[in-house]
C-alpha positions in Angstrom: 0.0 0.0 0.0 3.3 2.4 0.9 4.2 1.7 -2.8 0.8 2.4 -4.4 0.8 5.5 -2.6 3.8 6.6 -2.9 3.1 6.2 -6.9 0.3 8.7 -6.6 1.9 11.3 -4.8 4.5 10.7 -7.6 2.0 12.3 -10.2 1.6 15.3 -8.6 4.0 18.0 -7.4 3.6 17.0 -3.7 6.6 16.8 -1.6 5.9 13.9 1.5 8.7 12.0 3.8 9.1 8.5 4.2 7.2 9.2 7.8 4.2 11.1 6.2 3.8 8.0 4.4 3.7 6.0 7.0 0.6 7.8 8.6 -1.2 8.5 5.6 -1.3 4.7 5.0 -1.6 3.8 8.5 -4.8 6.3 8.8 -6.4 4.2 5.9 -5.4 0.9 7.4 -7.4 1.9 10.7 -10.4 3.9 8.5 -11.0 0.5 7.0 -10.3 -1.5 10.4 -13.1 0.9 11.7 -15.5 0.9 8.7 -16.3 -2.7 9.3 -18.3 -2.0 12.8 -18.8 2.0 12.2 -19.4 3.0 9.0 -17.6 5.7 9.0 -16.9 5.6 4.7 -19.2 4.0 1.7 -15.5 3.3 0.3 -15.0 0.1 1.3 -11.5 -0.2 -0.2 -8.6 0.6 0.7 -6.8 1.3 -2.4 -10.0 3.5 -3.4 -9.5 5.2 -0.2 -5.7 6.2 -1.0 -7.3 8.1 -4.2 -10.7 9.1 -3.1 -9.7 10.5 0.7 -6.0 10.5 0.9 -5.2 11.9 -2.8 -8.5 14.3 -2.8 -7.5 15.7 0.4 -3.7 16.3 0.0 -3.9 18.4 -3.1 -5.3 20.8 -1.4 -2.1 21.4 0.8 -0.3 23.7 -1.5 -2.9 26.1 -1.3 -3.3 26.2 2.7 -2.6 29.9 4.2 -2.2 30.6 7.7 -1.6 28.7 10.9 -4.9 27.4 12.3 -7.6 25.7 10.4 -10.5 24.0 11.3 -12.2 20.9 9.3 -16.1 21.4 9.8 -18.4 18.7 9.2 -15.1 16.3 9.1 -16.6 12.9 9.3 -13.9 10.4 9.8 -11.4 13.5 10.0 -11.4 14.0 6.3 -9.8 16.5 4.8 -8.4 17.4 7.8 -6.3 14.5 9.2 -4.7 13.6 6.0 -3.5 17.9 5.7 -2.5 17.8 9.1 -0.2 14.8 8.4 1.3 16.7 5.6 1.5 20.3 7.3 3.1 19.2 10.9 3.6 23.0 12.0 0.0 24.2 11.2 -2.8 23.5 13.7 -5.7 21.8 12.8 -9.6 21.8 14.6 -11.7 18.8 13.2 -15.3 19.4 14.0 -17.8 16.7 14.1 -21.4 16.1 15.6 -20.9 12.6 16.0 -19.5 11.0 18.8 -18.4 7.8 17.1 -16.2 9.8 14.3 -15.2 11.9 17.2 -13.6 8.7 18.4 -12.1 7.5 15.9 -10.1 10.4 15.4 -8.9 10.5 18.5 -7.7 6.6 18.0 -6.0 7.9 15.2 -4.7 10.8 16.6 -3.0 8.5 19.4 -1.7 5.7 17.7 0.0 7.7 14.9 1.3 9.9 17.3 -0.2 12.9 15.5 0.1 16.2 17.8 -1.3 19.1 15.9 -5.0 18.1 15.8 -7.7 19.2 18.2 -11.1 17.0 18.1 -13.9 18.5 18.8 -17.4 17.1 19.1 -20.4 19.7 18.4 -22.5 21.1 16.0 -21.0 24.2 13.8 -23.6 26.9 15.0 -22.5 25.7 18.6 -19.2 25.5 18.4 -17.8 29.3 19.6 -13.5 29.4 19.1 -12.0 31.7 21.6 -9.9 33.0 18.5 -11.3 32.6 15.5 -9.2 30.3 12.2 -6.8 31.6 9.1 -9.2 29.4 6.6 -12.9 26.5 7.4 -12.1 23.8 5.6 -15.4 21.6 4.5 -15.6 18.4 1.8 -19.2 17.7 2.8 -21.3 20.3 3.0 -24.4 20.6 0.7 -24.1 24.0 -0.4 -21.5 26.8 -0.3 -24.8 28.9 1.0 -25.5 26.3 3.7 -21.4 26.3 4.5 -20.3 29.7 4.8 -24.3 31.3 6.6 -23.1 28.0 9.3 -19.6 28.6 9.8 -19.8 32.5 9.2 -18.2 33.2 13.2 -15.2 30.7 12.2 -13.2 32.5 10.4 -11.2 35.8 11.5 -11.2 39.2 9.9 -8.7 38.3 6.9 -9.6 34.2 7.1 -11.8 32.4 4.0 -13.6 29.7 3.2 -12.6 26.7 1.7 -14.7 24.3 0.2 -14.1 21.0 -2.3 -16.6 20.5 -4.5 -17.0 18.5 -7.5 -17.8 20.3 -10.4 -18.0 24.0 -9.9 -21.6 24.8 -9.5 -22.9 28.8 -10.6 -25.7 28.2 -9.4 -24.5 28.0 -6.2 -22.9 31.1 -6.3 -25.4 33.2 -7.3 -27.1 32.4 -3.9 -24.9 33.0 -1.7 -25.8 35.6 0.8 -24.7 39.2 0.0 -21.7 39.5 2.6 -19.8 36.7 1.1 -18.3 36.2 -2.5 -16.1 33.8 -4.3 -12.6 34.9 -4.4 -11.0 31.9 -6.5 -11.8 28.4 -8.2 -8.7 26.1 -8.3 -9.3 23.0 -10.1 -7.3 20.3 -8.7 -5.8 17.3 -10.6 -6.2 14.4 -8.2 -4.1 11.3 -9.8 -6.6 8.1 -11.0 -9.6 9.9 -10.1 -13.0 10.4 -12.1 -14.7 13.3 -12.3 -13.5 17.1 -11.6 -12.0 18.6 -8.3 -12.5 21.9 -7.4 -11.3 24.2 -4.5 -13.3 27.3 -4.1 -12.3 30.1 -2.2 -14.7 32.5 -0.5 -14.0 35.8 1.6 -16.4 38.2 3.6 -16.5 41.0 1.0 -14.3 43.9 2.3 
């Protein structure tokens, strides 16, 4: 598995150590362990998993500002644990509702000896940061409406959205509420997998 990953990360421009290897596989190796009693994934695979989770989170490194982040709605801790792995002196919040994901991470978090990752269990609109994050990170929200009216007293002053997304909808632009616009689409070339990637980048307007 160290081999077929380390042939994807080949593909792109990514630099990652022998030990970031290690824990990205070693993540998926306890995702699947996991999945079997928890369903915490529909991807049932492994080697899907490097491409769909691992891959589609860590191209999105490159384009990570700032110091603190947090992950909202991170399920199994995804994008977030897979970035944190590759960005060692940035801090990471992975917010989840439920307790079972919550737990997981915190299994991960321990047994990969991963230090720069703060779980936390609770809903978006409860969860009130005593300082506030450089950019919200989200893979699984609905809408970019929905995400950034949810997650709108994360961010600080200069912070931004960001949100992966498929395709890159208009529509979903053109409602977003007036305060907020869309300062940049990336579209991000994830090795092996179908379908487009986007990262879109919102900011509070001025």
């Amino acid at each position: 598995m160290k081999q077929r990953l380390a042939q994807l990360i080949a593909q792109t421009d990514l630099t990652v150590t022998e030990q970031q290897i290690d824990q990205l596989v070693g993540y998926v190796a306890m995702l699947d362990k996991w999945n079997k009693a928890y369903n915490l994934t529909s991807v049932r695979d492994p080697y899907e998993m490097l491409v769909k989770h691992i891959m589609d989170s860590i191209v999105v490194s490159p384009h990570l500002q700032g110091e603190r982040f947090i992950d909202v709605g991170t399920g199994p801790g995804l994008p977030g644990i897979p970035l944190a792995i590759m960005n060692p002196d940035k801090d990471f919040t992975l917010l989840d509702s439920l307790g079972k994901r919550i737990r997981f991470i915190r299994q991960v978090l321990h047994e990969l000896k991963i230090t720069n990752v703060t779980p936390v269990q609770s809903r978006v609109e409860a969860f009130q940061p005593e300082v506030g994050f450089d950019a919200v990170l989200s893979r699984a929200f609905a809408s970019l409406n929905d995400m950034v009216s949810w997650c709108q007293h994360l961010p600080t002053e200069q912070g931004c959205f960001m949100a992966l997304k498929g395709q890159f909808n208009q529509q979903e632009v053109a409602e977003l509420p007036t305060w907020c616009s869309v300062t940049e689409v990336k579209s991000l070339q994830v090795p092996e997998l179908e379908g487009e990637r986007h990262l879109v980048i919102l900011a509070a307007k001025g």
